[in-house]
VEXDREN-2710 file (C-alpha; in Angstrom, 1 decimal):
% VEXDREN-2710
k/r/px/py/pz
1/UNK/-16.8/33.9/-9.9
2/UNK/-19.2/32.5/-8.1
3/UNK/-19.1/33.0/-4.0
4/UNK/-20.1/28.9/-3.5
5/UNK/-16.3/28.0/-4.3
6/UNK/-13.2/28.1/-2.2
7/UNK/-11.5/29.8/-5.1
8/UNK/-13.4/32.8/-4.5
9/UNK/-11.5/33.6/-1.7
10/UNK/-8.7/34.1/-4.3
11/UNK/-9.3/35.1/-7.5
12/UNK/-13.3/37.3/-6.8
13/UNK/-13.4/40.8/-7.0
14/UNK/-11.2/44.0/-7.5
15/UNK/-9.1/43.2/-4.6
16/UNK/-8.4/39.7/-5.8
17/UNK/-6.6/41.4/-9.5
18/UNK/-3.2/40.6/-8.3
19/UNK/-3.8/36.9/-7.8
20/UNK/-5.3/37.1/-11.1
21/UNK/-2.6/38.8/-12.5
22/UNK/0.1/36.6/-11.4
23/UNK/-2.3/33.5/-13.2
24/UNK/-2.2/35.6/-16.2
25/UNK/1.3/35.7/-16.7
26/UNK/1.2/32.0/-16.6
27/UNK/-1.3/32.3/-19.4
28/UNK/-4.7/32.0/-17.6
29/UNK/-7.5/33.9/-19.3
30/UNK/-10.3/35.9/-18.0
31/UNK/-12.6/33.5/-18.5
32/UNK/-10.7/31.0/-16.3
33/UNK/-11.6/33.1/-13.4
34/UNK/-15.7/33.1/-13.9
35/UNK/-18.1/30.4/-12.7
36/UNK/-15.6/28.0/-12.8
37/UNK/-14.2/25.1/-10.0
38/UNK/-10.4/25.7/-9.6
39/UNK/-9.6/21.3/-10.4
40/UNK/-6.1/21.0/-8.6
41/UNK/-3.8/18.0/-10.2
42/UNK/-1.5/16.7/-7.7
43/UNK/0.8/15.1/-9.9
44/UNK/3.6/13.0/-8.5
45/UNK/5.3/12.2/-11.7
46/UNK/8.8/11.4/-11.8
47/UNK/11.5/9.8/-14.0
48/UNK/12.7/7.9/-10.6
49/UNK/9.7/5.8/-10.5
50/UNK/8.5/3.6/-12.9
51/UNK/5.2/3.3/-11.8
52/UNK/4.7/7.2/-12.8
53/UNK/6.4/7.2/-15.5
54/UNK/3.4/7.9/-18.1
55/UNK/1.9/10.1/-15.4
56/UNK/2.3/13.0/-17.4
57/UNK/0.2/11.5/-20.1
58/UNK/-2.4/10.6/-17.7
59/UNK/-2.0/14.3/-16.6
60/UNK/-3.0/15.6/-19.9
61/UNK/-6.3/13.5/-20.4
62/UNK/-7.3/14.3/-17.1
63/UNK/-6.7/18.1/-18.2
64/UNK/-8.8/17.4/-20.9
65/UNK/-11.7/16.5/-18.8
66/UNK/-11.7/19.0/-16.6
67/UNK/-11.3/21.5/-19.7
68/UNK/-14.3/19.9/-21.0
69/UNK/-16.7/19.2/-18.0
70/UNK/-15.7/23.2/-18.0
71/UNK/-13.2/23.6/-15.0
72/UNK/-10.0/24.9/-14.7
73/UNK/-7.0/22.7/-14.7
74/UNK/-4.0/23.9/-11.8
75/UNK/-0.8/21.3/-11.6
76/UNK/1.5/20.7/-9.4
77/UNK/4.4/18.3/-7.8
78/UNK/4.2/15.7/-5.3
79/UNK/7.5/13.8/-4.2
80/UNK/7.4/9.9/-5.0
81/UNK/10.3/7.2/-4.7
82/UNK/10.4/3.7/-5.6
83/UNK/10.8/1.0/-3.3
84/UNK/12.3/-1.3/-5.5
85/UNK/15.2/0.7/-5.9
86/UNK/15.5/1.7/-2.3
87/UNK/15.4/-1.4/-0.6
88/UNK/18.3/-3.2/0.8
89/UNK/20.2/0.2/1.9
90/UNK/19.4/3.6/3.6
91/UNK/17.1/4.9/1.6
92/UNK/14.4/2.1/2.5
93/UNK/14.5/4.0/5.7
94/UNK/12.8/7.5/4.0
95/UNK/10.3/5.5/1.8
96/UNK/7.6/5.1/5.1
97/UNK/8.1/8.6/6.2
98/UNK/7.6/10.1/2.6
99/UNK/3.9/9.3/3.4
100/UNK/3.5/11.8/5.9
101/UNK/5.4/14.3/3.6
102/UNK/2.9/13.3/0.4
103/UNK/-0.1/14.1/2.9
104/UNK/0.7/17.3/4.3
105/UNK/2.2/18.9/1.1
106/UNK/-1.2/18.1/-1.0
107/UNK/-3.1/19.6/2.0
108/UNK/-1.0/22.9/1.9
109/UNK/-1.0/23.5/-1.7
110/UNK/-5.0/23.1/-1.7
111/UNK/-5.3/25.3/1.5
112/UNK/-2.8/27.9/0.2
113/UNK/-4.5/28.2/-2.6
114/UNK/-8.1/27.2/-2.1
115/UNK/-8.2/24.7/-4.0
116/UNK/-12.2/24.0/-5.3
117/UNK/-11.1/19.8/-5.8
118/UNK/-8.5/17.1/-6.5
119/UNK/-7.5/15.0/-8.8
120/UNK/-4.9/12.5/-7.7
121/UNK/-2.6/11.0/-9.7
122/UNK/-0.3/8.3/-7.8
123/UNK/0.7/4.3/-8.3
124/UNK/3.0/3.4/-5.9
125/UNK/3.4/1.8/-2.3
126/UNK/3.1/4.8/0.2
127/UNK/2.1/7.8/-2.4
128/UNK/-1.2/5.9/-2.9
129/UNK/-2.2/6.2/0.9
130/UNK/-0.4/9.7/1.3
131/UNK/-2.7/10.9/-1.4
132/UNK/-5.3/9.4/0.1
133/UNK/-4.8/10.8/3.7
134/UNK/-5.1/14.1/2.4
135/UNK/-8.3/13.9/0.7
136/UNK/-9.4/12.7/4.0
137/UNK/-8.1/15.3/6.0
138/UNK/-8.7/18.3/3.4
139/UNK/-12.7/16.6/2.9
140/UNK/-13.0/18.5/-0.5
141/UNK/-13.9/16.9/-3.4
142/UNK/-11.1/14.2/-4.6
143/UNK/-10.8/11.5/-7.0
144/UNK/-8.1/9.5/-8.1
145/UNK/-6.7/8.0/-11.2
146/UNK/-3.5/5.7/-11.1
147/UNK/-1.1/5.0/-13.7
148/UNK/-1.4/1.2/-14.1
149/UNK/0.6/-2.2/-13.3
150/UNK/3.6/-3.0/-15.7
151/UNK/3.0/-6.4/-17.9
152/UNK/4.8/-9.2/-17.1
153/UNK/8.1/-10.3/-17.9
154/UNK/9.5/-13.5/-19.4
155/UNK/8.8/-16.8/-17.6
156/UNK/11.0/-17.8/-15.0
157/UNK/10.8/-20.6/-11.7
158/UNK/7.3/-21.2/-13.5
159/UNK/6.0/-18.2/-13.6
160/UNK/5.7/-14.5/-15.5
161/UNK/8.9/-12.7/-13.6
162/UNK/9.0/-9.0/-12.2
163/UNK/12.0/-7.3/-10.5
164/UNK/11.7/-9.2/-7.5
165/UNK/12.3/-12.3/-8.9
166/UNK/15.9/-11.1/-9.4
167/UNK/16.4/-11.3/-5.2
168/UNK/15.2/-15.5/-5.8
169/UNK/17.3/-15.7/-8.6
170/UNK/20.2/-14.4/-6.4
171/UNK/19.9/-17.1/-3.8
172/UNK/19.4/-19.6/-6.4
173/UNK/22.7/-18.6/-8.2
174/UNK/24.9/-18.1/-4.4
175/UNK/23.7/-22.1/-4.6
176/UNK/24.6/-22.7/-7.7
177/UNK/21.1/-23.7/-9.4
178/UNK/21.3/-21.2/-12.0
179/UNK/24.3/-19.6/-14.4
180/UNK/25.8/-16.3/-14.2
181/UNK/24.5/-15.7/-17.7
182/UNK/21.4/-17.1/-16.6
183/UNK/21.0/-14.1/-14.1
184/UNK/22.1/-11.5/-16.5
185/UNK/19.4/-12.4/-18.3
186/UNK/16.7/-11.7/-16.1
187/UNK/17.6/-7.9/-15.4
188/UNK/17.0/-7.0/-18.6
189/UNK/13.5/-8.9/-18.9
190/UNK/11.8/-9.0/-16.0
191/UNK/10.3/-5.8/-16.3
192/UNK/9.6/-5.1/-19.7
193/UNK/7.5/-1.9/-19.4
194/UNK/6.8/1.5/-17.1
195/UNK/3.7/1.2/-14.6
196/UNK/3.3/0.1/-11.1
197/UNK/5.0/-3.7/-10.4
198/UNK/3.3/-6.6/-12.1
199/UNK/3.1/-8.7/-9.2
200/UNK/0.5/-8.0/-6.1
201/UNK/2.6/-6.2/-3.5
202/UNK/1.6/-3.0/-1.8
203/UNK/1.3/-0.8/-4.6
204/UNK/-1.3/-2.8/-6.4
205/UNK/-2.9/-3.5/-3.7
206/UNK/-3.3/0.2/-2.7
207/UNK/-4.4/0.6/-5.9
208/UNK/-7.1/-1.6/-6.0
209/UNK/-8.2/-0.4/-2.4
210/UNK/-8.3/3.3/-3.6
211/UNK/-11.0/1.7/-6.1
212/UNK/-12.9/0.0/-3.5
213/UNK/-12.9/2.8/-1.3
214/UNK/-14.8/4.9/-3.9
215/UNK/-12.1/6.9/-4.8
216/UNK/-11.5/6.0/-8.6
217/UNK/-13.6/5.3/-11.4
218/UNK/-15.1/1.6/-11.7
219/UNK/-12.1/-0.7/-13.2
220/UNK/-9.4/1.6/-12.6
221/UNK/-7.3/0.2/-10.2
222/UNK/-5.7/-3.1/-13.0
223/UNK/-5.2/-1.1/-16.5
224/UNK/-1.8/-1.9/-17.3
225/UNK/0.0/1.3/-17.8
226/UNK/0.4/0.9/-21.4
227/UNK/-3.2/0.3/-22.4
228/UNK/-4.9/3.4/-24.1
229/UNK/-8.2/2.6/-22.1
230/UNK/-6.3/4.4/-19.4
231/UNK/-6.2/6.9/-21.3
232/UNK/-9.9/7.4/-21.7
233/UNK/-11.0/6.6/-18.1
234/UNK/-7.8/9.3/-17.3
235/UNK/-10.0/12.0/-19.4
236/UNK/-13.4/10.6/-18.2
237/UNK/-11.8/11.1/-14.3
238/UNK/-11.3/14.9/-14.9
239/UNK/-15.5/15.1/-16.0
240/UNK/-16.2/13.7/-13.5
241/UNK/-14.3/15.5/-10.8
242/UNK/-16.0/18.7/-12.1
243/UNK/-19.3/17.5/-11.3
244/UNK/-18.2/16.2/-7.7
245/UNK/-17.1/20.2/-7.4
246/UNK/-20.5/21.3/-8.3
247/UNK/-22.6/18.7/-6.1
248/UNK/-20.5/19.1/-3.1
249/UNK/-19.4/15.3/-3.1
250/UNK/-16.3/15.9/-0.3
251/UNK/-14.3/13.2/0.4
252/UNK/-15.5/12.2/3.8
253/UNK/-18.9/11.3/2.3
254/UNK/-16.9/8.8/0.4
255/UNK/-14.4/7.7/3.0
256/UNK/-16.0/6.7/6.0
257/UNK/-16.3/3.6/8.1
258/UNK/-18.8/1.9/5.2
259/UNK/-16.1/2.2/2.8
260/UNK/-13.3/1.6/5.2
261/UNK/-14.9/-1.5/6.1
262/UNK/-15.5/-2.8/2.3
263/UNK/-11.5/-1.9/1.9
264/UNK/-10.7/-4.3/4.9
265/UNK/-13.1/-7.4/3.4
266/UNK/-11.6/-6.8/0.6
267/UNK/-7.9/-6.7/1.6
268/UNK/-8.9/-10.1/3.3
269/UNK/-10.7/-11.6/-0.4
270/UNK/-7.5/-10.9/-2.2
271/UNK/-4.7/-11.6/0.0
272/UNK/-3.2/-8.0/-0.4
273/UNK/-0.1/-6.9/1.1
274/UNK/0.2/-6.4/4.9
275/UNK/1.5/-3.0/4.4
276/UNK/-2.7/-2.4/3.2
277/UNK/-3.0/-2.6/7.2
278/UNK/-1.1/0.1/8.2
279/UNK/-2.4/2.5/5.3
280/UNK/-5.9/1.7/5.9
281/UNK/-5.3/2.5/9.3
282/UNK/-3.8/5.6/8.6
283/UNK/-6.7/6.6/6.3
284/UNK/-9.6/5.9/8.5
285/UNK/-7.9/8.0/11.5
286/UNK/-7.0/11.2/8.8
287/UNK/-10.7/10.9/8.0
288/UNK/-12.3/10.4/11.3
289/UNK/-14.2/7.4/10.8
290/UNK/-14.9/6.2/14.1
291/UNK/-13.5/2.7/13.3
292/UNK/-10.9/0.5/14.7
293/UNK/-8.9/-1.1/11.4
294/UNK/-7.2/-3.8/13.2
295/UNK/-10.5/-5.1/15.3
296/UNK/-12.2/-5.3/11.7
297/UNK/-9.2/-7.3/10.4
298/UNK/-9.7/-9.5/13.6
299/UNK/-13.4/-9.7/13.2
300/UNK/-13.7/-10.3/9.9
301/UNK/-11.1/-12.4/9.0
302/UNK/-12.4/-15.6/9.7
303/UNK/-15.6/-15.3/8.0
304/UNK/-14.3/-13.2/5.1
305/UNK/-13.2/-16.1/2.1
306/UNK/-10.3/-15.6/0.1
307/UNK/-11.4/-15.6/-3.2
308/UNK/-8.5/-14.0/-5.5
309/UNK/-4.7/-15.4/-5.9
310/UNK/-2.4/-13.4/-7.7
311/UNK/1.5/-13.2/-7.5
312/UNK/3.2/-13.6/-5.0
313/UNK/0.5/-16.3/-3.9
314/UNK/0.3/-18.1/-7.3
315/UNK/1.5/-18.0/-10.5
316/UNK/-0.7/-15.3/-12.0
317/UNK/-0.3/-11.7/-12.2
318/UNK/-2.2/-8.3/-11.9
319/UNK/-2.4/-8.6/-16.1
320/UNK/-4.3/-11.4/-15.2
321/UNK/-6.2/-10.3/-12.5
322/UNK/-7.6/-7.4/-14.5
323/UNK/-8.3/-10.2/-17.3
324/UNK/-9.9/-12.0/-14.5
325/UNK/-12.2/-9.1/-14.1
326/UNK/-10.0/-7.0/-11.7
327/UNK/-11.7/-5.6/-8.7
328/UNK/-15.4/-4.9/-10.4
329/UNK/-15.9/-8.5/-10.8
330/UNK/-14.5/-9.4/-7.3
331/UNK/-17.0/-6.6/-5.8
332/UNK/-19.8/-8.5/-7.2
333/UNK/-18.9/-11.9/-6.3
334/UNK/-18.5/-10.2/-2.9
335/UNK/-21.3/-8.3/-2.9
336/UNK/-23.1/-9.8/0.3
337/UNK/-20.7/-9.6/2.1
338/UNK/-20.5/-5.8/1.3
339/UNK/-21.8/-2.5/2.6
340/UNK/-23.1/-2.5/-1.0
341/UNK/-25.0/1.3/-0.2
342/UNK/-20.8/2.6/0.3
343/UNK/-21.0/6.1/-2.0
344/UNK/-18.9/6.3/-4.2
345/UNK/-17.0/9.3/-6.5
346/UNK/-19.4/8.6/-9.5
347/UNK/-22.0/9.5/-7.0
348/UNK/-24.0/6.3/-7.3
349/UNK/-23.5/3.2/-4.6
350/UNK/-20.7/0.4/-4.9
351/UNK/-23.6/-2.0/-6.0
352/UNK/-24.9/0.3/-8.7
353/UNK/-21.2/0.6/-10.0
354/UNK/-20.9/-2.8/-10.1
355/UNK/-24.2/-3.4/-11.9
356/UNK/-23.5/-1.3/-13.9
357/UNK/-19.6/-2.9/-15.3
358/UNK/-19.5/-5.0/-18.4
359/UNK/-16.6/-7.5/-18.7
360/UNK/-15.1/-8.0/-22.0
361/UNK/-13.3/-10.8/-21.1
362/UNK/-13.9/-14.6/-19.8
363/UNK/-14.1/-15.7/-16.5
364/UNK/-10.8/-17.3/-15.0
365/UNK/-11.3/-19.6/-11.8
366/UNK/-7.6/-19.8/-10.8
367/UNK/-7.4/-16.2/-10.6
368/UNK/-11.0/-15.5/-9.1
369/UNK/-13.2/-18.2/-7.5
370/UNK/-16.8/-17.3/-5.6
371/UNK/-17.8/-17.1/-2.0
372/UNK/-19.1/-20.6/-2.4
373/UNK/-15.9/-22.1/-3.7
374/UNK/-13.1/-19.9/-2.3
375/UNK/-9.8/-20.6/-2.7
376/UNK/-9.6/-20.6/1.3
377/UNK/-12.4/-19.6/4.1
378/UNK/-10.6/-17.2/6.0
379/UNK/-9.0/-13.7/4.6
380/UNK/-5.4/-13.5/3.0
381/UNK/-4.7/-11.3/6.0
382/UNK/-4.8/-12.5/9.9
383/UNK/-3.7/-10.2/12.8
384/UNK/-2.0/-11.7/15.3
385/UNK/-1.3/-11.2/19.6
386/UNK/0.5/-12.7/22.0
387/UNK/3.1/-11.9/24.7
388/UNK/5.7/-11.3/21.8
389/UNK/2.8/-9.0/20.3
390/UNK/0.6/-7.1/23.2
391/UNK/-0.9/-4.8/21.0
392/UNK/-0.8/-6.5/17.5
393/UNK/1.4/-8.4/14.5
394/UNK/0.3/-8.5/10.9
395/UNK/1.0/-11.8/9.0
396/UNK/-0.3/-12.9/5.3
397/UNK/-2.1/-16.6/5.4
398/UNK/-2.7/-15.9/1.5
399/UNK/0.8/-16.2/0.7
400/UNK/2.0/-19.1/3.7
401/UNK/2.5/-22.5/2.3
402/UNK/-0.7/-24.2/4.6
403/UNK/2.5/-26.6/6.4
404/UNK/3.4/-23.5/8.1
405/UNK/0.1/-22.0/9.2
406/UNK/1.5/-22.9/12.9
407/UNK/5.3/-23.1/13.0
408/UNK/7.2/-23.5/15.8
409/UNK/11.2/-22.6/16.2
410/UNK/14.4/-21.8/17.5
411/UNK/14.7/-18.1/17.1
412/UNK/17.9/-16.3/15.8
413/UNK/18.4/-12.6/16.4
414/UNK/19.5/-9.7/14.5
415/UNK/19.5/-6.5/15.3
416/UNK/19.2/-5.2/12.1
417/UNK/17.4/-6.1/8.6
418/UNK/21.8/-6.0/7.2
419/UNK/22.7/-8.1/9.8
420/UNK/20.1/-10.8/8.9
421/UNK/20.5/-10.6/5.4
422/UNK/24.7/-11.3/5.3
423/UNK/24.0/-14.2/7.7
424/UNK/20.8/-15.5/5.0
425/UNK/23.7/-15.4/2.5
426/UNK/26.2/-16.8/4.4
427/UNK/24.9/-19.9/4.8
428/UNK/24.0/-19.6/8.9
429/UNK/19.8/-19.8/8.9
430/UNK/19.2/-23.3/9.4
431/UNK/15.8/-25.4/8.9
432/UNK/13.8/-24.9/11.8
433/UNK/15.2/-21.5/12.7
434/UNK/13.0/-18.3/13.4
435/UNK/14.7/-15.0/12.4
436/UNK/13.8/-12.2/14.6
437/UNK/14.8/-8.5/12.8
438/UNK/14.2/-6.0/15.3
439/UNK/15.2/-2.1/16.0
440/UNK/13.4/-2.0/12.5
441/UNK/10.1/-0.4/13.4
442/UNK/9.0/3.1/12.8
443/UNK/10.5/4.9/15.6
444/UNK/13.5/2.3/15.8
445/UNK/14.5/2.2/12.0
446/UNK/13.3/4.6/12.0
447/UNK/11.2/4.1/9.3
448/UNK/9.7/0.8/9.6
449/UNK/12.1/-0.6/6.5
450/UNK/10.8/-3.5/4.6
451/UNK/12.5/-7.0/5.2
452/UNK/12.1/-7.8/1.9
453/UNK/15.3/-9.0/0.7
454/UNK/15.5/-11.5/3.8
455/UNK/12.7/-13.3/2.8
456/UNK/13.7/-13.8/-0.8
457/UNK/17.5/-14.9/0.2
458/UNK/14.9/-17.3/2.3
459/UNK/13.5/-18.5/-0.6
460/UNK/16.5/-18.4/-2.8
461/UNK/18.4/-20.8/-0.7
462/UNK/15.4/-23.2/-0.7
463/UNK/14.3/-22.6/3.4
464/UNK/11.2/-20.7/2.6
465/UNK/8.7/-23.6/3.9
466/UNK/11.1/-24.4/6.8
467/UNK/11.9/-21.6/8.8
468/UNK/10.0/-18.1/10.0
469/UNK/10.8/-14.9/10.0
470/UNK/9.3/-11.9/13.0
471/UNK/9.9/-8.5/13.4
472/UNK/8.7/-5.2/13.8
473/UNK/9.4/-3.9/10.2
474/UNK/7.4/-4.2/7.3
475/UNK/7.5/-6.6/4.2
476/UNK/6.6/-6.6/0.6
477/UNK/3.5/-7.6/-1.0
478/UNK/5.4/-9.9/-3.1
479/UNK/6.5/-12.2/-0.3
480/UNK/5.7/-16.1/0.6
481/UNK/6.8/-18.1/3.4
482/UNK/6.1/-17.4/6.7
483/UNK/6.5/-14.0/7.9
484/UNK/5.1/-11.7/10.9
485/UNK/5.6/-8.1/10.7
486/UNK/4.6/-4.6/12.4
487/UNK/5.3/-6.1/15.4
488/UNK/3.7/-3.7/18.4
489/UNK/5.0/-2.2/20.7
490/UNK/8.4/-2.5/18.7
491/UNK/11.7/-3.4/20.4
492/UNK/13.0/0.4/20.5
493/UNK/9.9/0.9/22.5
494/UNK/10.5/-1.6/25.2
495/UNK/8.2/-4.1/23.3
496/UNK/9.1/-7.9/23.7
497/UNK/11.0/-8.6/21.0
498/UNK/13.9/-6.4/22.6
499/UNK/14.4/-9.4/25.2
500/UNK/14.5/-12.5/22.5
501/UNK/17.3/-14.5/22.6
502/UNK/19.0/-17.0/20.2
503/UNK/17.5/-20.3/21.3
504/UNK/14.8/-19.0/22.4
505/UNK/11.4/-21.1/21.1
506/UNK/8.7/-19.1/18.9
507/UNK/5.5/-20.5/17.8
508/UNK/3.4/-18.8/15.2
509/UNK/0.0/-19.6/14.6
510/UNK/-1.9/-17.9/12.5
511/UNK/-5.1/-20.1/12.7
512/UNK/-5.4/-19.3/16.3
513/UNK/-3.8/-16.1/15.5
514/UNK/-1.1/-15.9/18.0
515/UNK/2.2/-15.0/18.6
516/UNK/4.2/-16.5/21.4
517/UNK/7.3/-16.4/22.9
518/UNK/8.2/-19.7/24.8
519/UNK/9.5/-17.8/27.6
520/UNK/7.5/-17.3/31.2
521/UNK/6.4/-13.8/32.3
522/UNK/8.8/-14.2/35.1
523/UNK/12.0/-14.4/32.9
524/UNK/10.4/-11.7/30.6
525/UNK/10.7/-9.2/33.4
526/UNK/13.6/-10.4/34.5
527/UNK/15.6/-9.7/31.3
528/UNK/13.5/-6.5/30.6
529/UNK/15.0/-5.3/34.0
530/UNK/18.8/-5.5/32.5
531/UNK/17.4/-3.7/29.0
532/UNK/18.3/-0.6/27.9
533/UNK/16.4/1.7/25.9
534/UNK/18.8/2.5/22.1
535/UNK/19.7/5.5/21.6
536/UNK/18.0/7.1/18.4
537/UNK/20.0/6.2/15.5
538/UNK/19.1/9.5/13.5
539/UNK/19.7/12.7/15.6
540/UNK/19.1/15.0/12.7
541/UNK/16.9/16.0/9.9
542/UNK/13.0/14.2/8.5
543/UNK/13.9/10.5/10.1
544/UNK/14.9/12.1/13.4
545/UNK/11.6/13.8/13.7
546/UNK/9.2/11.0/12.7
547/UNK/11.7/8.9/15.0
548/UNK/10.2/11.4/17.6
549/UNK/6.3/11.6/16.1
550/UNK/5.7/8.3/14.5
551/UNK/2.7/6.0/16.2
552/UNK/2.5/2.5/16.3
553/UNK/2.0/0.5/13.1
554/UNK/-0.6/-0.8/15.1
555/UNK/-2.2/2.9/15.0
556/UNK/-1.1/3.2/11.1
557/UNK/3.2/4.6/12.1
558/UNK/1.1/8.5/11.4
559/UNK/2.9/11.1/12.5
560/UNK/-0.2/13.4/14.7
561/UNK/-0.2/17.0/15.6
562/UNK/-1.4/15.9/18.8
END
């Protein structure tokens, strides 16, 4: 074997036969152990998550490649869980923190076992970034290949439906605008196929940044899951990680502050989930970029066009999107606006990728319009500050009817995502009304839960273009209305939102990007003097210790040996 790869370390020379050995009873061969890159697959398919369901599939053309390009193939598990199916109860509070856990078991299974290079095989909200963060950290060679969005489901309130339209359907039938039967109906075709959800929310989104980043193969990131040209790109992947083996190309030469900064524009161009924020953030600090995610947000949000609307935003979904010409035609309707010279994993430059795509189908302007004719001048995404947000808020403009852009209310409190939801249902949000979830952020969750369901049962009961909703959880890709999340410092760190009131008047402006509470610094101190720090909710096991770790969402909610 030769000495130039990590594997060597494991499997060279007469001293190494036992490692050998213990491959061979697997059913490794000699000739696995010669001049060969050891190709690790970290594969975090599951029968849980829908999005990875045909990940083993996926995992066997990628094994093909490698076989091929003349590496050798080594699998193994990464954890994954859906947040579809965990939101609304406990489990929400484990989804955040199963990042960390995704990122440091990848890194010790390739440091264990000197790993030569990665392949990544991921779809989903935080296994995407988790995956991600280790490449960074690890800087080996690393590529990534997703399993695909699911198609659409039948149409419903005017558009294709996913799962999530069942939370708008629910509101609608508490107020009696739909049937029983009506409802019923929906569960069993709004998702009718595996693959990462059809409309734009954070999984998508990741997966389309993990493309712009470098990290997959040119049109990767929108193949719905059940097209065979997944297949093919899944088989073409594993060639092509061999070759990054054999020319050295480590991840950091791919993820860097060129790339990270071609992630945030785009982010901004296609109105991607807030959550994209966070994980960015997370990424550039595990790779040591040197650059400061939410100042770019800030910076180039008001020059950066939105130039893609896709469910949640508009009728349209990620089917269409990749129709559209998913993220390769974006790139080049974005190009100068780009660090077009960003490397890339095929070793050639995001421009040079792009020149090089063909797109076999037409052009659609109400999914994707041009830099000259956007569908609005400034990004998707805005960060916000303000005295109820020192250090930073994260809203969506790209999915905030424009009536709203600067909203001003009377806020009601909860201290807890449960607590706002009964009340949602329960008839006692008004028009006019801000809710304020706090005790919801990563250290007070902990977790950092998404308030999904409230804004749904906001929409549901017909208030979603009359009220507001802050906190300092998260939210999903797929919502609309007007919502400000990741609020920092969070309450359970003695940020403002621990001393709003109900009545208290809230103005949210995400034009001037602020976030103010009507309230003077004097009274601010004054009730923060009678304010007591919670106790940790979780004393015991994983939450209580990223309780104890977990940053800032402004600082990406990573959990830091330091």
């Amino acid at each position: 074997m030769s000495k130039g790869w990590r594997s060597s370390e494991v499997f060279a020379g007469p001293q190494n036969a036992g490692a050998r050995a213990l491959w061979k009873s697997m059913g490794y061969c000699d000739g696995d152990f010669g001049d060969r890159p050891v190709i690790g697959i970290a594969n975090s398919w599951n029968t849980l998550v829908p999005g990875h369901f045909n990940l083993n599939m996926v995992s066997e053309q990628v094994k093909k490649g490698i076989h091929r390009a003349g590496g050798v193939a080594a699998e193994f598990g990464v954890i994954a869980s859906c947040d579809g199916v965990c939101e609304g109860h406990r489990g929400m509070h484990f989804i955040l923190p199963q990042r960390e856990v995704i990122a440091d078991s990848i890194e010790l299974v390739a440091e264990a076992h000197h790993l030569d290079a990665l392949v990544l095989l991921a779809s989903c909200d935080k296994i995407v970034p988790g995956m991600l963060m280790a490449a960074a950290r690890l800087d080996i060679p690393a590529i990534m290949i997703t399993g695909g969005p699911m198609l659409g489901g039948v149409e419903f309130d005017g558009r294709k439906t996913d799962e999530t339209s069942l939370h708008e359907a629910l509101g609608m039938l508490a107020s009696g605008k739909i049937s029983e039967e009506r409802f019923r109906s929906l569960e069993n075709l709004c998702a009718p196929t595996c693959g990462s959800c059809s409309f734009f929310g954070t999984a998508n989104t990741m997966c389309c940044l993990a493309e712009v980043l470098g990290m997959t193969l040119p049109g990767a990131a929108l193949i719905p899951a059940v097209h065979s040209e997944r297949l093919r790109l899944a088989c073409e992947t594993g060639e092509v990680i061999c070759r990054m083996a054999r020319e050295g190309l480590t991840a950091r030469k791919i993820l860097n502050g060129l790339s990270i900064e071609n992630a945030v524009r785009a982010t901004l161009a296609m109105s991607g989930s807030t959550n994209a924020v966070m994980h960015l953030a997370a990424i550039a600090a595990e790779a040591e970029a040197g650059v400061d995610v939410m100042d770019l947000f800030s910076r180039l949000g008001p020059e950066t066009p939105q130039i893609v609307r896709v469910n949640p935003a508009s009728k349209w979904n990620t089917e269409d999107f990749w129709m559209a010409g998913g993220i390769p035609r974006m790139l080049k309707r974005m190009m100068p606006l780009l660090q077009k010279d960003a490397l890339t994993c095929t070793g050639r430059t995001v421009e040079e990728n792009v020149s090089a795509c063909v797109f076999p189908f037409p052009e659609n302007d109400d999914v994707m319009k041009t830099l000259e004719a956007p569908f609005s001048p400034r990004g998707g995404i805005a960060v916000l500050r303000g005295n109820l947000a020192p250090d930073t808020a994260v809203t969506k403009p790209g999915a905030i009817d424009p009536s709203l852009h600067v909203f001003t209310g009377e806020a009601r409190v909860f201290d807890s995502e449960d607590d706002a939801n009964a009340a949602i249902l329960a008839g006692k949000i008004q028009a006019g009304n801000v809710v304020v979830i706090r005790y919801e952020g990563p250290k007070g969750g902990p977790g950092m839960r998404e308030m999904y369901r409230a804004m749904k049962y906001l929409y549901g009961m017909g208030l979603n273009k009359s009220t507001a909703l802050v906190t300092d959880g998260r939210f999903s890709g797929t919502n609309n209305g007007c919502f400000v999340g990741h609020i920092s410092p969070e309450a359970a760190e003695g940020g403002p939102l621990a001393i709003v009131r109900d009545g208290d008047k809230i103005t949210v402006d995400v034009i001037e990007g602020t976030l103010h509470l009507h309230v003077s610094d004097g009274e601010i101190w004054e009730r923060f003097a009678s304010w007591k720090k919670p106790a940790p909710k979780v004393t015991r096991g994983h939450l209580a210790l990223y309780s104890r770790l977990a940053s800032s969402a402004a600082k990406g909610a990573v959990v830091r040996a330091e």
